[in-house]
N, C-alpha and C positions, 0 to 999 in steps of 0.2 A: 582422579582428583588428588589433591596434595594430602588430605587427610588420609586417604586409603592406601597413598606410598608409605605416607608415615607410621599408618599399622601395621603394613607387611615387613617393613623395616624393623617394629619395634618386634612383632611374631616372630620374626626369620633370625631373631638375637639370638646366641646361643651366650651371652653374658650375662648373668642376673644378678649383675649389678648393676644394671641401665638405669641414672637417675633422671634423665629426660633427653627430648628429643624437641630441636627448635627449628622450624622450617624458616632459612633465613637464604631462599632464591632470591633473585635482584639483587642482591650484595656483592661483592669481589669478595674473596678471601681478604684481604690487605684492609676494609674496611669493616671489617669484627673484630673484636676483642674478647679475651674471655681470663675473667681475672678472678683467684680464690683465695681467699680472703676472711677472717673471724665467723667460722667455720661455712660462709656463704660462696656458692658457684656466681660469677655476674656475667653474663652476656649483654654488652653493648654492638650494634651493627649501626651505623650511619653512612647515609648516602650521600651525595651533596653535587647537582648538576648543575648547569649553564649554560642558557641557549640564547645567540643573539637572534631577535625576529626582528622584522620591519617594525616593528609597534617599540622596539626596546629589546632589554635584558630580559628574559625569564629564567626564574631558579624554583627547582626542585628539590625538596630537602625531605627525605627518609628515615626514622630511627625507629630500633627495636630496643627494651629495653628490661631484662627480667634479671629475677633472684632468687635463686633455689638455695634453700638450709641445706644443710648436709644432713642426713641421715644421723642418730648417734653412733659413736664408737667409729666415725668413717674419719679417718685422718684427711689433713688438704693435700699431703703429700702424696695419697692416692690417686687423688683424681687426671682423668686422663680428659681430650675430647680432641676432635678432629672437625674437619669441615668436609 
C-alpha cells in the first residue's frame, strides 16, 4: 500500500530533518510545484486531461494542495525536496 511505502521511506531516512512526505503518483514531475515562502513549504500538484468521446469532450481535473510552517529557527534557505 502507498501508506506502508511512505513509512519505510520515512524509517529507511537516515536525515532527521524530514519535514514531510507527500504521495503525489499520478502527477508528472512538470505539473508540481513547490514554492517557500514567509516561512511556509507550499506544494501545489495539478492535473488536467481531455478526452474526446462519442457523447463529446470529457475533462479530468486533479489538484493537491498543502502547507507546512517551517519548524522555528529553520531558515527557507534550507529547505531542499525532490520528487
Amino acid at each position: 500500500s502507498i501508506q506502508r511505502r511512505l513509512n519505510r521511506m520515512l524509517n529507511s531516512s537516515h536525515d532527521h530533518k524530514l519535514l514531510a512526505l507527500m504521495d503525489v503518483e499520478g502527477f508528472d514531475p512538470k505539473e508540481v510545484t513547490v514554492t517557500v515562502k514567509d516561512g511556509k513549504v507550499k506544494v501545489l500538484a495539478e492535473h488536467e486531461e481531455e478526452h474526446t468521446t462519442a457523447r463529446g469532450k470529457e475533462y479530468n481535473y486533479r489538484n493537491i494542495t498543502r502547507e507546512i510552517s517551517l519548524p522555528p529557527r529553520v531558515s527557507e534557505d534550507e529547505v531542499t525536496y525532490s520528487l
